[in-house]
N, C-alpha and C positions, 0 to 999 in steps of 0.2 A: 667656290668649291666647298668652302666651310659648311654654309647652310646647303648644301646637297648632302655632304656628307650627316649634318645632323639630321635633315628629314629622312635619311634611309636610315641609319641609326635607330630612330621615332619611329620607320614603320616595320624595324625588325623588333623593336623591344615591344609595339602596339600592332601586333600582324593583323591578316586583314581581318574581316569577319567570318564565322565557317558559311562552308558552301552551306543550303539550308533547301537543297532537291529532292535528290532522291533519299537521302537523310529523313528529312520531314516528312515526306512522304509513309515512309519504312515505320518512324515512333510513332506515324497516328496512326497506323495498323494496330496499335496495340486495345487503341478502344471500341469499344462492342457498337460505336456508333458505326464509324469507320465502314468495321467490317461487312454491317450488317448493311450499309450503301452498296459494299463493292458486289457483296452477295445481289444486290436487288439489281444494277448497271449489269451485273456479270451474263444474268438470268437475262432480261430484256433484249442485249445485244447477243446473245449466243441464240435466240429467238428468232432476233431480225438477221442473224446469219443462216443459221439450217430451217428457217421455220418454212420457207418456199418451197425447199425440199420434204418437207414430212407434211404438208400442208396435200388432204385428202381429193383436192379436187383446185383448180383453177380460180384465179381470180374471179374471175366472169364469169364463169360456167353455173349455166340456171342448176339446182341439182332437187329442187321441190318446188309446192307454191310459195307464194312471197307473202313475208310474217311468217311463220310456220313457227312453232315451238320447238323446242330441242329435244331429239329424239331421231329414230330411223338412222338415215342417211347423213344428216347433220347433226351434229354432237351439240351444239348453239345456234342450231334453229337458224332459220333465212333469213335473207334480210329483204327490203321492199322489191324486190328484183327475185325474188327466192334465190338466190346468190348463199352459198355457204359460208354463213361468218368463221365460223372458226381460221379458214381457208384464208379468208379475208383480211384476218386478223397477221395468220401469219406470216403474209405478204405485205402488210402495210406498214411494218416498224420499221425497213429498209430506209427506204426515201426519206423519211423524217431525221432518224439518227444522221448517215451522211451527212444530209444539208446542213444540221446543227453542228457536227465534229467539223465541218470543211468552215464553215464562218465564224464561226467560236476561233480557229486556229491563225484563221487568217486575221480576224480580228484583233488574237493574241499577239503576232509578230507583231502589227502595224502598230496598235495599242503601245507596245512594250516599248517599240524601237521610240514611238515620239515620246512617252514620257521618259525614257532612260537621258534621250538628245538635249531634251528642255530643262532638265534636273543639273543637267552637266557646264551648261551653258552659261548660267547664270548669268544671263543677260538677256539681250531685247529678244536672243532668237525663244529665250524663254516666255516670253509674254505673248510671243504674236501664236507660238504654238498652242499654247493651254487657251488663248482667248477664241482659237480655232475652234478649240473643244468642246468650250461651255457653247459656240452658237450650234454645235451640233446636238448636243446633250439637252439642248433649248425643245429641240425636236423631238415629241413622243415617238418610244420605236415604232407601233403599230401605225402610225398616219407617216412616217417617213416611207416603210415599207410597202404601203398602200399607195400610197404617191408613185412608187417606184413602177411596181408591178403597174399600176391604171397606166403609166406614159409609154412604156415600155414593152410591156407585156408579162404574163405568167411565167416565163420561161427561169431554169430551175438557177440561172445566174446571176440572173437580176434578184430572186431570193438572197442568194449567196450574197452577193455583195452590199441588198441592205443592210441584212445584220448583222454585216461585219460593219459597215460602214457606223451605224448605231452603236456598235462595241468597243470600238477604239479608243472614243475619248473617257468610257471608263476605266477601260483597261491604261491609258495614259495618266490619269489622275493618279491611280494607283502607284504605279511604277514610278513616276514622279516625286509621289511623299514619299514612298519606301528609299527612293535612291538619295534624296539630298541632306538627307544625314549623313549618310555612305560619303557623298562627296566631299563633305568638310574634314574624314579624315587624314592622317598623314599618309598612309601610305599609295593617296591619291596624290597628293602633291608630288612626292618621291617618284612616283613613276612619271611624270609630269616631267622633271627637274633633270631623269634619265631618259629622257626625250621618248618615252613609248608614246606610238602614234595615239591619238584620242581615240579611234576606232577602236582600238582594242583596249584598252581603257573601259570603256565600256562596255563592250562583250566579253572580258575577260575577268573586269575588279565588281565593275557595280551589277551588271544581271547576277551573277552569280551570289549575291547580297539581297536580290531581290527578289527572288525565286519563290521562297515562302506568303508572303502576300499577294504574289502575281499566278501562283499555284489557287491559294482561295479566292481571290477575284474570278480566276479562270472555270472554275464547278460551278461560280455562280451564274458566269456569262451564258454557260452551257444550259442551266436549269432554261433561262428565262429565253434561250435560240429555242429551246425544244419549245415549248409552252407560246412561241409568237410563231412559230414555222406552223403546229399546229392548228393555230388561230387565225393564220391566213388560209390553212386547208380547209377550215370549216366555211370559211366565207366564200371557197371555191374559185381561192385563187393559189392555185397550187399547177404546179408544172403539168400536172396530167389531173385535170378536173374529175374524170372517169373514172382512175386508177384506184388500186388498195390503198389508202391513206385513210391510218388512223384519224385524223380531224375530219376527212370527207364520210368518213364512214358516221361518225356522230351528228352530221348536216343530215346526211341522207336516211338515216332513222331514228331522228330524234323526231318525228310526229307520232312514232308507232312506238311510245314506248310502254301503255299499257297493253298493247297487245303482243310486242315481244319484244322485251328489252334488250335482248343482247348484242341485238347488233347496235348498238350507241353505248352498253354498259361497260362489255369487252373493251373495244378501244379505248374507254376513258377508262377503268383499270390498267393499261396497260402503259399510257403519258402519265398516271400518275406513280406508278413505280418507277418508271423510268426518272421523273423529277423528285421524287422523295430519297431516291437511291443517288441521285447527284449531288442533292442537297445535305445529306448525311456526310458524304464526304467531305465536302466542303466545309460542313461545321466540326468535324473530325481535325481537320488539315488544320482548321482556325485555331481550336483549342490546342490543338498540340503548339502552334507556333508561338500563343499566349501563356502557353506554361500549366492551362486549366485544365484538371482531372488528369495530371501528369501520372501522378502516384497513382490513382483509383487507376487507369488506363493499364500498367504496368503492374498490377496485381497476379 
């Protein structure tokens, strides 16, 4: 009873770590990198929400000849199909964004729960998981994803689940170093010692510890879903080969781009705000977590 009594003693005089979510979140708002991410994410996905609705004409609807320069009827000119980019445009961020938020997240849970599991463990169930990880992480995402889709097919789950499956054991490395410092303190033991079950232990002591580094892992994961989702559309291996998607839209007129670039220039404007407005964050979230341009940020 002594040594219970001191390691709660230990973890009231040495409390836990602060929460570091929506805290961290909140102070890297203050830098103009930050902001100017959330502005560009903010713009893209408010796009891929009402853009269907303000979008002039149909995905597929012929509305000139094909190539056609911008002007008339088309504001961005046709594309090989005389199809209206702009239209096109505004229809095709949908399906890319979802795919990315939906395997980015599920990534995030699976990720987070095995490295939080393997950090805590500290033992064999520790080794057999993390060596799970590296022969996954062995696997370039693009030839895992390609694997999948070729056995499987196009379909928009078998997406989802490669690159979540490809995210996990980053997302567990991470969560893993972040937590097992977390673990060697007292007021893990202490709750140990007061018999709180381990499950909550670690959904309630260590994530909460580990939020800020699994917050910039997570911008990261999401830059590099957007940017491999897109890369399988350009290869035309995308749930709806036919449909608005930005990467197919880039396949299918990047031959004609002297004669009319916008239907390949648009979409790839539009993945690269989308990835530069991620990424922004994500080094906003970083810096803030490391303490860098604390002072300049809060000017």
């Amino acid at each position: 009873m002594s040594q219970v009594s001191d390691w709660v003693a230990d973890a009231e005089i040495a409390p836990p770590l602060p929460v570091r979510g929506t805290s961290l979140l909140r102070r890297s708002l203050r830098l103009w990198r930050t902001r100017i991410g959330v502005a560009l994410v903010g713009f893209i996905v408010l796009l891929a929400i009402v853009g269907p609705y303000l979008a002039p004409y149909g995905p597929s609807t012929p509305v000139g000849a094909p190539n056609s320069n911008p002007g008339g009827k088309a504001v961005l000119g046709t594309d090989y199909l005389g199809q209206d980019v702009l239209s096109r445009v505004l229809y095709g961020g949908r399906s890319i964004l979802v795919t990315a938020v939906i395997a980015t997240a599920l990534g995030l849970v699976v990720g987070a729960a095995i490295g939080l599991v393997a950090a805590y463990s500290r033992n064999a169930l520790d080794d057999t998981l993390m060596r799970g990880m590296d022969v996954i992480m062995a696997l370039p995402q693009i030839l895992l994803a390609l694997v999948a889709v070729a056995i499987v097919g196009p379909h928009a789950w078998v997406i989802v689940a490669a690159i979540a499956l490809t995210t996990v054991p980053r997302i567990a490395r991470v969560a893993r170093g972040a937590a097992q410092p977390v673990v060697e303190r007292d007021f893990i033991a202490a709750s140990e010692a007061m018999g709180v079950p381990r499950w909550r232990i670690v959904s309630s002591e260590l994530l909460p510890n580990c939020l800020g580094p699994l917050m910039v892992e997570a911008s990261l994961r999401l830059t590099y879903s957007i940017a491999l989702i897109a890369g399988l559309a350009y290869l035309g291996l995308s749930a709806n080969p036919n449909g608005a998607n930005w990467g197919t839209m880039i396949r299918q007129n990047q031959f004609v781009l002297a004669v009319q670039p916008w239907g390949a220039v648009a979409p790839i404007i539009a993945i690269a705000l989308l990835t530069m407005g991620t990424g922004l964050i994500g080094d906003g979230i970083a810096r803030t977590a490391a303490g860098i341009d604390r002072a300049r940020g809060e000017e």
